[in-house]
Biopython code that builds the backbone (N, CA, C, O; Angstrom):
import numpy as np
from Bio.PDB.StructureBuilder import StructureBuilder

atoms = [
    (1, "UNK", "N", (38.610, 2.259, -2.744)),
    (1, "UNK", "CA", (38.274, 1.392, -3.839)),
    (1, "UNK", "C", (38.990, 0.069, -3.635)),
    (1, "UNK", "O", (40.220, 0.065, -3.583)),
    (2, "UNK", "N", (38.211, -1.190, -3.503)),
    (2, "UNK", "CA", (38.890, -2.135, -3.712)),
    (2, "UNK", "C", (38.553, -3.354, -4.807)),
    (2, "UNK", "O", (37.554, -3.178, -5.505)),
    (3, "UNK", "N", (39.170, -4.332, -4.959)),
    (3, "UNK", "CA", (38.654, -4.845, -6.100)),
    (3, "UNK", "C", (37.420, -6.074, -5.281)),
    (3, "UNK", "O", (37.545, -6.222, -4.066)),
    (4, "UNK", "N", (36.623, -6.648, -5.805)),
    (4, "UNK", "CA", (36.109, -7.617, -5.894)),
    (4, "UNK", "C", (36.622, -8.733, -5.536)),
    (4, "UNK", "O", (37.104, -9.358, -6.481)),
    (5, "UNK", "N", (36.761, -9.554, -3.855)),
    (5, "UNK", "CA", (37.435, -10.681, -4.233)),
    (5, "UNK", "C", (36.183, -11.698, -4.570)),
    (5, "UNK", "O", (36.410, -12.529, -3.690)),
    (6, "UNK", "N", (35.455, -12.006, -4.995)),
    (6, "UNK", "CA", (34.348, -12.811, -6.087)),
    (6, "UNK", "C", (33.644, -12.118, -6.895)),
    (6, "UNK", "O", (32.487, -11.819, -6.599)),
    (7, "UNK", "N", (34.169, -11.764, -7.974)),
    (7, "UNK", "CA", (33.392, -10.863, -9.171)),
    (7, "UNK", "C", (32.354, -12.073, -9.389)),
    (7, "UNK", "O", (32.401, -13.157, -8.808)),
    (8, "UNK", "N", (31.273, -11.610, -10.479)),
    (8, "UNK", "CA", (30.247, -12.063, -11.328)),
    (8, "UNK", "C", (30.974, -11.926, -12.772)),
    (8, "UNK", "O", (31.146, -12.859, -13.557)),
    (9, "UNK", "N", (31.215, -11.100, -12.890)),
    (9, "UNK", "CA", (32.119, -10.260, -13.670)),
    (9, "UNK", "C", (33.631, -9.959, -13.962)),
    (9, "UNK", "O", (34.127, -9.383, -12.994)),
    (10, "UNK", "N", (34.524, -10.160, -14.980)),
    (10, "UNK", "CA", (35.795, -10.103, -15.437)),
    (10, "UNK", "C", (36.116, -9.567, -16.736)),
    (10, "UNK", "O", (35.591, -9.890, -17.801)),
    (11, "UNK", "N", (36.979, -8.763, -16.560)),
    (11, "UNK", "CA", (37.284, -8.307, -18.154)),
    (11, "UNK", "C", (37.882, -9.319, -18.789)),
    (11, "UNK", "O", (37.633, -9.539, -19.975)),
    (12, "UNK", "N", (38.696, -10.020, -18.122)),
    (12, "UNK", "CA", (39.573, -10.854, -19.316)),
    (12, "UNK", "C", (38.934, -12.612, -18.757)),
    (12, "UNK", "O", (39.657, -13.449, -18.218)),
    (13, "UNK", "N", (37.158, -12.836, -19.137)),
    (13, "UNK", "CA", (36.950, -13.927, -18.656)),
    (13, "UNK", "C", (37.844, -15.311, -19.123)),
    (13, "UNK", "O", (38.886, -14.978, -19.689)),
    (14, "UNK", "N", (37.700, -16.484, -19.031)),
    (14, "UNK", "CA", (38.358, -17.268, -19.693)),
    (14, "UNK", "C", (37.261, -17.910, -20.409)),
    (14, "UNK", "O", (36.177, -17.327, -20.391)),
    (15, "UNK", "N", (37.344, -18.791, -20.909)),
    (15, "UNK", "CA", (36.432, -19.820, -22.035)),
    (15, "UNK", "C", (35.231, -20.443, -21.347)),
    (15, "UNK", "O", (35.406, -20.960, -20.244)),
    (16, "UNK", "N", (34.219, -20.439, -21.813)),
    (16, "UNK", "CA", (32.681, -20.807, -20.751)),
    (16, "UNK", "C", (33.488, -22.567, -20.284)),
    (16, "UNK", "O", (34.438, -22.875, -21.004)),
    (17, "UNK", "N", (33.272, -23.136, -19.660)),
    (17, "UNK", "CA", (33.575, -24.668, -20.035)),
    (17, "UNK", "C", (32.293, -25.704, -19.721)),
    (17, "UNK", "O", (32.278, -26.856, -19.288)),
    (18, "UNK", "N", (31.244, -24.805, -20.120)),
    (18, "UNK", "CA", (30.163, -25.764, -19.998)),
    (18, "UNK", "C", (29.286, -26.030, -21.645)),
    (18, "UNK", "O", (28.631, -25.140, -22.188)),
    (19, "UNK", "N", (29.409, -26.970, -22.030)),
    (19, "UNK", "CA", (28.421, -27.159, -23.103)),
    (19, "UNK", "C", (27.474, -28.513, -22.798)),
    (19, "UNK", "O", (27.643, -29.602, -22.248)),
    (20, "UNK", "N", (26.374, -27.804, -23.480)),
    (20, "UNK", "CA", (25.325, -29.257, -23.514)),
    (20, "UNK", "C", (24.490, -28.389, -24.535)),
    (20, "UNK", "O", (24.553, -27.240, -24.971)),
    (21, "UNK", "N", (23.099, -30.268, -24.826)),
    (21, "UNK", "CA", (22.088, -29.523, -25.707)),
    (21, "UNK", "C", (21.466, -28.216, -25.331)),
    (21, "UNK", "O", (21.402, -27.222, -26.055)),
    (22, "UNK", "N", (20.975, -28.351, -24.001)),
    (22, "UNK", "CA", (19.692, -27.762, -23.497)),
    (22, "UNK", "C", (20.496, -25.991, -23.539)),
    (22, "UNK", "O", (20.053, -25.092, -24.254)),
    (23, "UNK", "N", (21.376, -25.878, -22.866)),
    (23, "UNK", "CA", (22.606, -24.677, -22.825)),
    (23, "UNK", "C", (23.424, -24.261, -23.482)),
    (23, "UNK", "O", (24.163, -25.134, -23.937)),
    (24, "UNK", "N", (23.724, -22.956, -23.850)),
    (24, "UNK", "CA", (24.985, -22.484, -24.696)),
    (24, "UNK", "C", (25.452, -21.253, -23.892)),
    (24, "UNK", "O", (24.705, -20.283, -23.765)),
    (25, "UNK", "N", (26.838, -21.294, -23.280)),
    (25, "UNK", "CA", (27.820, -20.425, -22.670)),
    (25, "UNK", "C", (28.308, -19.531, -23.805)),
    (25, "UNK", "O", (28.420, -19.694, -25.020)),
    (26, "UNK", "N", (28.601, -18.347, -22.817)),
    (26, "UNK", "CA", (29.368, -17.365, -23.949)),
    (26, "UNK", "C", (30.067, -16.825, -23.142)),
    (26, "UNK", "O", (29.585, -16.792, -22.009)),
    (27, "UNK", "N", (30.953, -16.415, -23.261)),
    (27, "UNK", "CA", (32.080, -15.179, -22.231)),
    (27, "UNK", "C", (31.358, -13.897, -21.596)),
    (27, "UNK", "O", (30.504, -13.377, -22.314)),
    (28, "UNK", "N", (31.502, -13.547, -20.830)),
    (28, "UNK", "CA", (30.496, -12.487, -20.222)),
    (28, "UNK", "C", (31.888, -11.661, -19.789)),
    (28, "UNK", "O", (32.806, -12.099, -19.096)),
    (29, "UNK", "N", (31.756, -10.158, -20.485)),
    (29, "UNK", "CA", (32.565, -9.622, -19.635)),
    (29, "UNK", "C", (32.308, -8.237, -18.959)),
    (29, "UNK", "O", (31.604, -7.423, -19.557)),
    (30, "UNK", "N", (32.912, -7.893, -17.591)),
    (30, "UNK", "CA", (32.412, -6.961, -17.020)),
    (30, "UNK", "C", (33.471, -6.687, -16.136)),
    (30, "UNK", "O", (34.588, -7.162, -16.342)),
    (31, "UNK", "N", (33.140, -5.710, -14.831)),
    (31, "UNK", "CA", (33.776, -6.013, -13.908)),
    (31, "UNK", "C", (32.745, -5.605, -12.286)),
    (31, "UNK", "O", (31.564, -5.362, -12.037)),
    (32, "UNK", "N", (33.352, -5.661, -11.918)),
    (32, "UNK", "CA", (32.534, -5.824, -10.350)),
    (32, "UNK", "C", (33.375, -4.884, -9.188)),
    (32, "UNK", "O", (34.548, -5.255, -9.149)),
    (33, "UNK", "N", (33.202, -4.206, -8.609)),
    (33, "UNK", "CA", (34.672, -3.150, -7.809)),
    (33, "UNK", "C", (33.670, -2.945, -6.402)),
    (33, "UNK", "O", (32.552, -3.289, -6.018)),
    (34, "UNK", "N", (34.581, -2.329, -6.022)),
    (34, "UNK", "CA", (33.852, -2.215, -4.812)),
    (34, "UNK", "C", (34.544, -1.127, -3.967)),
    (34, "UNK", "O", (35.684, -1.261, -3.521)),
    (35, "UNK", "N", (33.586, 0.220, -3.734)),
    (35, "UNK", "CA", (33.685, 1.524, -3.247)),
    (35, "UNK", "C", (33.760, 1.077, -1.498)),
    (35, "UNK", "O", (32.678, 0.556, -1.225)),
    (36, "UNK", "N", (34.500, 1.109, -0.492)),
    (36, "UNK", "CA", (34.187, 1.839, 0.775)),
    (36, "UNK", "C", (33.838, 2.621, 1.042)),
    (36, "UNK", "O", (34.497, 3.580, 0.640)),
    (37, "UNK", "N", (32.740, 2.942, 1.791)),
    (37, "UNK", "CA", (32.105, 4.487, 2.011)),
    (37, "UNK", "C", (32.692, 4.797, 3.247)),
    (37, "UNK", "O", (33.295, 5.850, 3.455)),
    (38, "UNK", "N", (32.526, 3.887, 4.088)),
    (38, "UNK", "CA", (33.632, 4.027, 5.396)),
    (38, "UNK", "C", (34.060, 3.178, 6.108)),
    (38, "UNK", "O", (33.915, 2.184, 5.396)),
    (39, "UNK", "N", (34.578, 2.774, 7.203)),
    (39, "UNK", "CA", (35.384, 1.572, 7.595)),
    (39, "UNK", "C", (34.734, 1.638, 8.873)),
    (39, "UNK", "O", (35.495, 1.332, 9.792)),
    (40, "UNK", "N", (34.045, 1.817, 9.081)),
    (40, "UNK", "CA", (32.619, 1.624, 10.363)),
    (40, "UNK", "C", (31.570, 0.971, 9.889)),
    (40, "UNK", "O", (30.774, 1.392, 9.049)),
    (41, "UNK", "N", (31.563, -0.269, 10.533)),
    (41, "UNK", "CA", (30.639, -1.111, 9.695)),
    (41, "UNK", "C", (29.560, -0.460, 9.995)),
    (41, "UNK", "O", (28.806, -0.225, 9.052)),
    (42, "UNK", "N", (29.173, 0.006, 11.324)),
    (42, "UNK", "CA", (27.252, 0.348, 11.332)),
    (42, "UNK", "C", (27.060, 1.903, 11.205)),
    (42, "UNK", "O", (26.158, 2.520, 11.771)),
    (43, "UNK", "N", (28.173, 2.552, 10.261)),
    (43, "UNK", "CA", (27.847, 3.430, 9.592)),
    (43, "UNK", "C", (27.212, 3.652, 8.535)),
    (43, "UNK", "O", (26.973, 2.640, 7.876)),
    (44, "UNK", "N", (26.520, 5.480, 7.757)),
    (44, "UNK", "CA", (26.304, 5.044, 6.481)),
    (44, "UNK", "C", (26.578, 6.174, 5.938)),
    (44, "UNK", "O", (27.347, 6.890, 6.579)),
    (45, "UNK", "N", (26.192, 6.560, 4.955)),
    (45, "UNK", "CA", (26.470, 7.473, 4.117)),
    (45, "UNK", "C", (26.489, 9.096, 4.917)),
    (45, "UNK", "O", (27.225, 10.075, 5.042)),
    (46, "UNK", "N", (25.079, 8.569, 5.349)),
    (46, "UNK", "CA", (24.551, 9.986, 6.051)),
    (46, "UNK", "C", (25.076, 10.468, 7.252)),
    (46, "UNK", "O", (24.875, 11.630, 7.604)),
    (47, "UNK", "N", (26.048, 9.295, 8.229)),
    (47, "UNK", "CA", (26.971, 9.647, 8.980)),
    (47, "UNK", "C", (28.239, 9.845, 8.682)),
    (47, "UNK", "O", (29.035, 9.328, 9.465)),
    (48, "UNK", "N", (28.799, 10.602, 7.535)),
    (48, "UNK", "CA", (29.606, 10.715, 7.017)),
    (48, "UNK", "C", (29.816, 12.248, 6.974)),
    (48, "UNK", "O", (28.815, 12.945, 6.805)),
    (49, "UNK", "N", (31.178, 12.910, 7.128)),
    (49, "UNK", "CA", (31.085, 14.260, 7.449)),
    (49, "UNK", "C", (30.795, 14.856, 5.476)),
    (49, "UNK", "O", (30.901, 14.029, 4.570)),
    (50, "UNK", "N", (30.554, 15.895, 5.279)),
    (50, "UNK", "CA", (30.331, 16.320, 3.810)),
    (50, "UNK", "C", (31.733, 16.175, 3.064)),
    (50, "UNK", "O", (31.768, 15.607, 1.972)),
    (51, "UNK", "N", (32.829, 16.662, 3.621)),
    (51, "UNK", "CA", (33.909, 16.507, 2.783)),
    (51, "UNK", "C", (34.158, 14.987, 2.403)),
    (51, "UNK", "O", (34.723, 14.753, 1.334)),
    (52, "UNK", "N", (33.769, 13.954, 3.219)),
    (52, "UNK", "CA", (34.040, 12.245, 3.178)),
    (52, "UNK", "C", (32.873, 11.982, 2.262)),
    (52, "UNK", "O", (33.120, 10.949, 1.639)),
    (53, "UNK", "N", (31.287, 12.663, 1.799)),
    (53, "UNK", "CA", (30.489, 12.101, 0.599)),
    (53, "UNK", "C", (30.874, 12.661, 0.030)),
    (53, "UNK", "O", (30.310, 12.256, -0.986)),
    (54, "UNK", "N", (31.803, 13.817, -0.467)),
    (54, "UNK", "CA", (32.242, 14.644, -1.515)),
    (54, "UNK", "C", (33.038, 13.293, -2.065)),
    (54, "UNK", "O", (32.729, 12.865, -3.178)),
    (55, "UNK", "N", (34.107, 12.592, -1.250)),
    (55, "UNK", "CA", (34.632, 12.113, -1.637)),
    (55, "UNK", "C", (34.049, 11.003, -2.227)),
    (55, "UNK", "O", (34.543, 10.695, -3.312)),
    (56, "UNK", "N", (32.985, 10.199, -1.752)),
    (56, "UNK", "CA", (32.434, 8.880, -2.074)),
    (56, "UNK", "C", (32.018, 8.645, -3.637)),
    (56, "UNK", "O", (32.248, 7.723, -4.420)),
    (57, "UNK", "N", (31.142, 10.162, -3.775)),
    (57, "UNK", "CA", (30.623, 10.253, -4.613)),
    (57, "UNK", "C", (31.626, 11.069, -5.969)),
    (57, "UNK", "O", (31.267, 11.060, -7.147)),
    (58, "UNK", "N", (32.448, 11.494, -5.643)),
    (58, "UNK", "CA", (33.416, 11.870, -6.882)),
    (58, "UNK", "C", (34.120, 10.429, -7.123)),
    (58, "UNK", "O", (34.734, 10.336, -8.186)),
    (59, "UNK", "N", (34.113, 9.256, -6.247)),
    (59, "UNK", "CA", (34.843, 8.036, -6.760)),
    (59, "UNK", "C", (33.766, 7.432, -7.663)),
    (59, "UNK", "O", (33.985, 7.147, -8.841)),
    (60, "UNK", "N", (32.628, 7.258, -7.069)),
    (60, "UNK", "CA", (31.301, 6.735, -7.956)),
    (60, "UNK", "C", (31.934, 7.354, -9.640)),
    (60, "UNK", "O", (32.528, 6.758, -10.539)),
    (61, "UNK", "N", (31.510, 8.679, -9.515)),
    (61, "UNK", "CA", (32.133, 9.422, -11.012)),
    (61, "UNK", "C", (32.927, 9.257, -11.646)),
    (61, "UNK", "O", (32.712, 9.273, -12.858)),
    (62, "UNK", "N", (34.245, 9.016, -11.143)),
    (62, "UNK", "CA", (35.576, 8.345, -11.406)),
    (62, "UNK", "C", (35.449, 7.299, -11.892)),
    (62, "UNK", "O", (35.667, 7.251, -13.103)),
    (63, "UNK", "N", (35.183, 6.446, -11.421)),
    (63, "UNK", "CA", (34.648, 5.006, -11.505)),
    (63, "UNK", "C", (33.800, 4.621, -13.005)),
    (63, "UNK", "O", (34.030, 3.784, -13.878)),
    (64, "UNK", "N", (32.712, 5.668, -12.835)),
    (64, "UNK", "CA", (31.496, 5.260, -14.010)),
    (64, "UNK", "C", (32.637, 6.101, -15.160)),
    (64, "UNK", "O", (32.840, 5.598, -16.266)),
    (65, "UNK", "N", (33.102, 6.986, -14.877)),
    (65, "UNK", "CA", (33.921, 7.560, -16.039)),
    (65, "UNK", "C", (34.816, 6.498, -16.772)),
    (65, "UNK", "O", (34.875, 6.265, -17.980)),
    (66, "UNK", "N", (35.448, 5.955, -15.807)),
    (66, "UNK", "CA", (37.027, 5.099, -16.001)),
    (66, "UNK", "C", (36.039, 3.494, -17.066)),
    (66, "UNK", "O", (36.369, 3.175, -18.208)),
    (67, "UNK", "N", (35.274, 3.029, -16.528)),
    (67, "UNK", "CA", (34.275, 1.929, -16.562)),
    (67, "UNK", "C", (33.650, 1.978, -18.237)),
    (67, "UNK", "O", (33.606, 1.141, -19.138)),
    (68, "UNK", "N", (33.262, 3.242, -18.127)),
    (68, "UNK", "CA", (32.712, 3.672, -19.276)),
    (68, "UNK", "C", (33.494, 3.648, -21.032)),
    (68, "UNK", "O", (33.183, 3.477, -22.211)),
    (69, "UNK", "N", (34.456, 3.895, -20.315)),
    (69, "UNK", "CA", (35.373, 4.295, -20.997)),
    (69, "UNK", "C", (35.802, 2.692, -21.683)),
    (69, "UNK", "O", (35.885, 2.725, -22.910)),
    (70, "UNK", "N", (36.058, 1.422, -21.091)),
    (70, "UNK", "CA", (36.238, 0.433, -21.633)),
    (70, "UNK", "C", (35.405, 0.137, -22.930)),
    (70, "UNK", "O", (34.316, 0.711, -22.893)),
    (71, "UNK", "N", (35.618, -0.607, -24.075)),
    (71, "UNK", "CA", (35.123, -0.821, -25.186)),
    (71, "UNK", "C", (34.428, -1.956, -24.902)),
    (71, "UNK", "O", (33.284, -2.090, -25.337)),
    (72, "UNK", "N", (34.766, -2.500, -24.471)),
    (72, "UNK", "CA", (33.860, -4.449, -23.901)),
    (72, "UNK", "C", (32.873, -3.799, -22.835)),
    (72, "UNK", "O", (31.977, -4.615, -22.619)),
    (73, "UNK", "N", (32.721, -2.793, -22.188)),
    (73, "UNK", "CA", (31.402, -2.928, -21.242)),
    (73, "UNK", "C", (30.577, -1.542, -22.069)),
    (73, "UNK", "O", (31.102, -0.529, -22.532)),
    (74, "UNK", "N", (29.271, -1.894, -22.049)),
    (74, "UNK", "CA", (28.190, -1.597, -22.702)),
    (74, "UNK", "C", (27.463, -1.036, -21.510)),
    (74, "UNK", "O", (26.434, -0.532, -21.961)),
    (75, "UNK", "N", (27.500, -0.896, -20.324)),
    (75, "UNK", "CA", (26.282, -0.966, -19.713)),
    (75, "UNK", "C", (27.323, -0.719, -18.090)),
    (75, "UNK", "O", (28.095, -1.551, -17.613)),
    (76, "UNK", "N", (27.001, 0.707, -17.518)),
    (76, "UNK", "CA", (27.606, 0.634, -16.070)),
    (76, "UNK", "C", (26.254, 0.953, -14.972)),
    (76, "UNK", "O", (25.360, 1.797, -15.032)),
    (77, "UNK", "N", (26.520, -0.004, -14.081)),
    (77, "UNK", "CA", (25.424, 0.354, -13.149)),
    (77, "UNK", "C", (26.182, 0.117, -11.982)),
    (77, "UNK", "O", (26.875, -0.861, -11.699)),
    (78, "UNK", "N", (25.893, 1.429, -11.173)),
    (78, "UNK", "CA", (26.517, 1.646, -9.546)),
    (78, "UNK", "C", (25.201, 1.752, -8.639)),
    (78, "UNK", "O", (24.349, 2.640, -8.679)),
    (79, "UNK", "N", (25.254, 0.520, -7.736)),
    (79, "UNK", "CA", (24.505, 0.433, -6.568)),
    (79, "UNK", "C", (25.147, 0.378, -5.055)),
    (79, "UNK", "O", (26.245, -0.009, -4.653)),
    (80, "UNK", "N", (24.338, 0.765, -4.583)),
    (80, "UNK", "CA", (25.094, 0.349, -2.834)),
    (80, "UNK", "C", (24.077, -0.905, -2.300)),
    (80, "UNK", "O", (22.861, -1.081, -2.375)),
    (81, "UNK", "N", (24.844, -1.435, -1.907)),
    (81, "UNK", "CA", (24.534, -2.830, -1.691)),
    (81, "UNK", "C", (25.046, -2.162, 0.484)),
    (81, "UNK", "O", (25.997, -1.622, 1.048)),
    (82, "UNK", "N", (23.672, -2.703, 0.860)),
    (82, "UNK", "CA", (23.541, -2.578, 2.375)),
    (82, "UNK", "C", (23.972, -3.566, 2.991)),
    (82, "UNK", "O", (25.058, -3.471, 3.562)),
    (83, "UNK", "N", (23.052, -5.060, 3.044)),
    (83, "UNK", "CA", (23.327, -6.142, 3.194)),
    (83, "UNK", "C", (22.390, -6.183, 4.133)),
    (83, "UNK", "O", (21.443, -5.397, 4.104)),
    (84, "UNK", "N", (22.551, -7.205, 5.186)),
    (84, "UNK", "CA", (21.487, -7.432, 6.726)),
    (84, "UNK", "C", (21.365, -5.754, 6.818)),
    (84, "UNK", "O", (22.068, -4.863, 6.341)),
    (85, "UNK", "N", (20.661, -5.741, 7.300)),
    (85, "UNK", "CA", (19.735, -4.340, 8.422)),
    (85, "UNK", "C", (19.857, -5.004, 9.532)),
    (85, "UNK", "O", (19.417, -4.537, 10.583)),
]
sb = StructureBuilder()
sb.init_structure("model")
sb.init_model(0)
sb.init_chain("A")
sb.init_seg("    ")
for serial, (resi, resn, name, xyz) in enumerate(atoms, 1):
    if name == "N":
        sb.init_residue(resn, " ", resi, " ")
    sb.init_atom(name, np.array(xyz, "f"), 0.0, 1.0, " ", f" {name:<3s}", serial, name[0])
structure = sb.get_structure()
């Protein structure tokens, strides 16, 4: 598990600092994390021995549990993000 070094997302955002007519900012809060599945980049899930997705996927759980659990986030969604093919 590591954190996000460029979230979208922050629990403790700071103050929008954009106002105009056309726009209105509001604080958005969330967070953004980020699971390693493995440290082989042109690996994937499925080359992973069973005890190592046991593990992946009990962090996913962990994760949506721990996530869930905050009062400011409404809404958890876990994707795997591939990137280039």
């Amino acid at each position: 598990m590591l954190q996000n070094r460029f979230p979208a997302l922050v629990l403790n955002p700071a103050n929008p600092s954009y106002e105009g007519a056309l726009l209105r900012s509001r604080k958005a809060f969330g967070a953004c994390e980020v699971v390693v599945e493995t440290p082989a980049h042109e690996g994937d899930l499925c080359d992973l021995s069973l005890g190592n997705v046991r593990k992946v996927i009990e962090t996913f759980a962990k994760e949506f549990e721990r996530l869930s659990s905050v009062k400011k986030i409404r809404y958890v969604a876990e994707f795997r993000n591939k990137g280039r093919r």
